[in-house]
Steps between C-alpha positions, in 0.01 A plus 500: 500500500691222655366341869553145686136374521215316289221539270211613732190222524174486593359197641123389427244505765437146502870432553493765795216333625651132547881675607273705728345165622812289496683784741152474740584110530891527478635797654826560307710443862296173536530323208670173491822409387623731184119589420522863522245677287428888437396670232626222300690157504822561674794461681486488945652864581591649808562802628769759630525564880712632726474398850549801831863558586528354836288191528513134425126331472331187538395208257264274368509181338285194574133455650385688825253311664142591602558541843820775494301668255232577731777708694544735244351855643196636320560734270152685527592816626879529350559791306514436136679686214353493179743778363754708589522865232874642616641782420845604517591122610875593459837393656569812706178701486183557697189299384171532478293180461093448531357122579234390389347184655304396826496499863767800479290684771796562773759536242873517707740419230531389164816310529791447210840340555666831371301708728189594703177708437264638718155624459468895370419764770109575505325179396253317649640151549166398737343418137580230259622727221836504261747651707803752414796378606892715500842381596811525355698225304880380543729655279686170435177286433578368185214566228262188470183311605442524890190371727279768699339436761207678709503505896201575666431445903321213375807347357655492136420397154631275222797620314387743215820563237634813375734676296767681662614685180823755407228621193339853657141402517201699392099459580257381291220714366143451326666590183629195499160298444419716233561314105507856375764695668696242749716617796820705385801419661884565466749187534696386680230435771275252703157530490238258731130455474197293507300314169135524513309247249513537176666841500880526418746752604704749287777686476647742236864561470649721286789357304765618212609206231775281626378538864495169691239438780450182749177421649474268763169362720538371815211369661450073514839586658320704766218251545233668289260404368550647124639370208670761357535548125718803343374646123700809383345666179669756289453869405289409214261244738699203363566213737911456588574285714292296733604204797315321719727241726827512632663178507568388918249812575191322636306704152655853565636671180776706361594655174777749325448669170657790270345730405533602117321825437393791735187521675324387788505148578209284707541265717202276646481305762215257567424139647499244255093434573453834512422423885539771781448573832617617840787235535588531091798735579839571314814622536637736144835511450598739195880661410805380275528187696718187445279216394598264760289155457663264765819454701724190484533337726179532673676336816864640559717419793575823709741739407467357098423702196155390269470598184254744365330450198332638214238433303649301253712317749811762472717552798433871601764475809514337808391593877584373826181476764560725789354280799551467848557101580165491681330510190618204334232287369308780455381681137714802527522849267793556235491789297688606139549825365745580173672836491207585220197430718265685675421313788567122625339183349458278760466106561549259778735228587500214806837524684659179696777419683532165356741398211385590164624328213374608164426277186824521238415496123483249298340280735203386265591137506620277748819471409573890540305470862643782760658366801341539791720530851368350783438808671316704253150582621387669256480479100441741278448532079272630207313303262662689197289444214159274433577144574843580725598235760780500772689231652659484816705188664475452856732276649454250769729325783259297662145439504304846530145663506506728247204823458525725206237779548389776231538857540307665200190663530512614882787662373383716196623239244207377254653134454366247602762188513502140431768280744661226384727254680736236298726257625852468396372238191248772354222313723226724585440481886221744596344819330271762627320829354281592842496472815136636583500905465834474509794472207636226457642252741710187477532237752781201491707270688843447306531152563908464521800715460542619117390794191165587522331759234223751568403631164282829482243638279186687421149305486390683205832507334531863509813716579659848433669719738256551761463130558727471810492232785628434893550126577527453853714166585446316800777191407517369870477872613282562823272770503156592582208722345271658728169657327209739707132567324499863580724829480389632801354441869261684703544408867205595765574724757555323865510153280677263241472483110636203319615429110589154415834390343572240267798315502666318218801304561776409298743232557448653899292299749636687816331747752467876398497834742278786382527846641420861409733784447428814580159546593347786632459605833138399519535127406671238592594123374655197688735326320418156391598191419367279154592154605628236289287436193238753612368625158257791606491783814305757640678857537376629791564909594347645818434894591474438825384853648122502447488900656802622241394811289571476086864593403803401305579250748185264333651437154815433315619241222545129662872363457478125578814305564512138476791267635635184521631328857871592411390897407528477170253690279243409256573700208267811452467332112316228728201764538218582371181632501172405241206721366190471675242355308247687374160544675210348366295825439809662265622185350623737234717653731886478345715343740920473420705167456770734571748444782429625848691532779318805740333399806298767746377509820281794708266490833147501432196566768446213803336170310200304657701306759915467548732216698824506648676157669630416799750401499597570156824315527465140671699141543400205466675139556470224301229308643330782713209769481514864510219794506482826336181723641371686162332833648252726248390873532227492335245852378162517737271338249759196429391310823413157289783209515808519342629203344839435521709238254830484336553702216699257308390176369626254792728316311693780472619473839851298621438116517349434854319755545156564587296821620172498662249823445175577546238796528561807739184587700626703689817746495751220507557142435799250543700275209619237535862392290598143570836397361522105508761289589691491177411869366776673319707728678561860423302846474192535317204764449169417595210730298133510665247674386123601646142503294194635587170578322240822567223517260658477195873600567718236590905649602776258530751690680874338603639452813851609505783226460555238784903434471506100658832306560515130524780383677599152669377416831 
């Protein structure tokens, strides 16, 4: 018997118990710097993902303050998806999926870029229940990780993942808990389920000697919460293969082996605490598959073939992403399939429309350094064996800002690099490992025209195929990188919701103009303006019909567009989204470093009290006064004051300006914006934002935008 894999081991209970501790303190997405610790000492990982065809997302980089955080909706009453079981979840067929969560009581839609599902005929969706949900899939969806998410008339959930697979799938049955007998099941196929503690699952497959079978896990991939191991025993009981991490898989698992005499073969699947429960789900992928372990590169400019390879760093063939251009920046789906396979492996890839220039062997010493033009944007290589390095040479005309930023884990890469910037003289000028949760990030000012040498490696000194790396270089280059807390918004009925931005500049102090794509009917966003050197924005969407009835016209994916004064567009690369952190009562909770680019928005029921502004557009001259009236609606037992402030920290607004609030008694009160004499001139967005406290609830609900222009007298 031949398989890819390792000796199986069993860790002692006092070592559980301080991992088990250690993870409690130091969720593994938490940790800082390249401390990333599992079941053992290892590498930082990340995961696949693939982001929904048609939109671009938001970003998040840098400290939100207190006070914008306070306008983020509560999340209460959201529906909540602890699992999704699918069936049939094919390109081209009708689905069947159930949800399993809470808050799914008015159940509407269970949404999926390659198609929608609606609730089965003849349940009762008045109760908080899993729900049965049936739609067809694309045909042309290409096979790979996608988010789900659940829309109720009380608004939508976080993104759940799934597989879309080209495997048939088959359910799961109680034989499958049972030591003794195990599931039986016929390859190629896809299988999903749930672990419950301590118990494994099992499944028997008959095989003849010389037949090959791949077993894959997905499920850190899909945000669960289990750890998947894979044991496969023999006819005679006798262990054959076993794995336990993937390399750039966030702890998910995949094996091949032969089999070398006839019989039925085992495989087990279990978490590697023998932990379980209602959010330790998996995804089972079993056939004569390639063993695909990574692509290269992981970043590729549009249009560009990557690599696919194998588990021992072999070329299998190479693949071109299909991708609209919207989804640039964006974690997108590429699948491989030799004329010998039963089904697709699949990975994932970031596209951009930036130059790409890849590292040229040799390049291990300085001397050998690969040129870098000054318009690449983007870098790419693999660490090929333990202690590997890279040089590149950048080359400077003048004096320049230069920003070389990481791409590795948030990728599905499991290095974790080491920058290093030399002068022309072999001088060491700066180095960094970190930047926070982050990769690494390195920050310089090249001090004259001249050769300047960024040398690459990996902390640990490790290498080997799957250790691949993005550099992003910002030599002089203007850009900006725009981060949000959350995937999704909720917005009241009749009112305003708000999710704060935060904006990192680079080389770029000028204004900014924000704007939504696409929205549905039922919601609405004014366009505003970031001014100069403003680091950090509400996002402020209204639904202004309080009467409207549920419908379609409440929800859809957010496309936000963000543009210079002269038009020009901030690359979608520019975008991105983090993981919420985990809540305090599941600390244990799993949580991605992965890439994410989805943002959603749906109409929820009327909130305690709403605004609108009038005017909601105003001048003002240098060295005059203007007033905007702030209105509320407010619900019957919300008759305290309202007090009324700005939503961003005041120094956030344009030099020479000042704004006078106050509380709201009554159903209205008056602001004051004074612009003094010298106050800089142009647009700018003004964010308010009203507080009020009954018994122990206390809502901060926005006021939509106030667009101001300050011209000359």
């Amino acid at each position: 018997m031949q398989g890819y894999g390792q000796t199986s081991k069993t860790l002692p209970f006092a070592l559980t118990a301080v991992i088990r501790l250690f993870r409690l303190t130091f969720p593994p997405t938490r940790l800082p710097g390249h401390l990333f610790f599992r079941k053992r000492p290892m590498m930082a990982v990340s995961s696949l993902q693939t982001a929904c065809f048609r939109h671009v997302t938001v970003v998040a980089l840098g400290v939100i303050t207190t006070t914008l955080t306070a306008l983020q909706p509560a999340v209460a009453q959201d529906p909540v998806i602890d699992r999704v079981d699918a069936s049939n979840l094919r390109p081209g067929q009708n689905a069947s999926v159930v949800v399993t969560g809470k808050q799914l009581l008015g159940a509407m839609s269970l949404w999926t870029p390659a198609g929608v599902l609606r609730p089965k005929d003849g349940q009762d969706l008045t109760k908080d229940q899993p729900v049965i949900m049936e739609g067809a899939i694309a045909a042309d969806v290409v096979p790979g990780i996608y988010p789900v998410r659940m829309v109720t008339n009380h608004g939508c959930s976080e993104a759940a993942f799934v597989v879309i697979d080209d495997l048939p799938s088959i359910a799961i049955t109680a034989e499958s808990e049972d030591r003794k007998s195990g599931q039986l099941i016929i390859p190629p196929c896809c299988i999903g389920g749930q672990i419950n503690p301590v118990l494994s699952k099992f499944f028997r497959i008959a095989m003849i000697s010389g037949q090959t079978l791949t077993a894959e896990v997905f499920a850190r991939r899909l945000g669960s919460d289990l750890d998947p191991v894979i044991r496969v025993t023999g006819p005679a009981g006798n262990e054959v293969t076993f794995r336990d991490d993937l390399l750039g898989a966030e702890g998910d698992t995949q094996l091949q082996f032969t089999a070398v005499a006839d019989g039925e073969y085992r495989i087990e699947i279990r978490d590697v605490r023998y932990s379980g429960g209602a959010r330790h789900f998996f995804h089972l992928r079993l056939g004569k598959l390639p063993m695909v372990t990574t692509m290269s590169p992981r970043i590729a400019q549009i249009g560009k073939n990557v690599a696919v390879l194998g588990t021992n760093g072999e070329t299998l063939g190479e693949v071109t992403p299909q991708t609209p251009p919207e989804t640039t920046g964006s974690l997108i789906s590429v699948v491989f399939r030799n004329a010998e396979s039963e089904g697709s492996a699949f990975n994932s890839v970031v596209v951009t429309n930036g130059p790409t220039l890849p590292e040229s062997e040799p390049n291990n010493e300085r001397l050998e350094a690969t040129g870098v033009g000054a318009e690449t944007q983007v870098l790419t290589g693999t660490l090929q064996k333990n202690g590997d390095v890279d040089w590149f040479k950048l080359t400077a005309t003048e004096a320049t800002p230069l920003l070389v930023t990481a791409r590795t884990r948030e990728v599905g890469s499991p290095t974790d690099v080491m920058l290093e910037l030399y002068n022309a003289e072999g001088g060491k000028i700066v180095e960094n490992d970190d930047a926070g949760p982050r990769d690494a990030e390195l920050t310089a000012q090249l001090p004259a025209a001249g050769e300047f040498f960024l040398k690459v490696s990996e902390i640990a000194g490790r290498g080997g195929p799957a250790w691949v790396y993005a550099l992003d270089i910002h030599q002089g280059r203007k850009s900006v990188r725009v981060t949000a807390p959350v995937d999704r918004l909720n917005i009241p009925r009749g009112g305003s919701a708000a999710m704060p931005l935060t904006v990192r500049r680079i080389h770029y102090d000028g204004p900014l103009k924000v704007e939504a794509i696409g929205l549905p009917a039922a919601i609405q966003m004014n366009p505003f303006w970031l001014g100069a050197k403003q680091s950090i924005a509400p996002v402020v969407l209204t639904a202004t019909d309080a009467a409207a009835a549920s419908s379609d016209a409440d929800w859809a994916p957010m496309i936000l567009q963000i543009t210079a004064p002269d038009g020009s567009l901030i690359p979608p690369a520019e975008l991105q989204l983090i993981s919420p952190p985990p809540k305090k009562q599941d600390s244990e909770v799993f949580r991605s470093v992965r890439l994410r680019t989805d943002l959603f928005i749906a109409v929820q029921p009327a909130a305690q009290f709403s605004f609108t502004a009038d005017p909601a557009t105003v001048t003002v001259p240098q060295g005059a006064t203007a007033t905007v009236t702030i209105r509320a609606t407010r619900a019957a037992e919300w008759t305290m004051p309202i007090e009324i402030a700005l939503a961003t920290p005041a120094d956030q607004l344009p030099p020479g300006i000042t704004v006078t609030a106050g509380s709201m008694a009554a159903g209205e009160l008056a602001i004051t914006l004074t612009a003094a004499a010298d106050a800089t001139v142009g647009p700018f967005t003004m964010f308010l934002q009203g507080k009020a406290k009954k018994d122990n609830v206390e809502p901060v609900h926005p006021v939509p935008p106030i667009v101001v222009e300050v011209k000359v007298p």
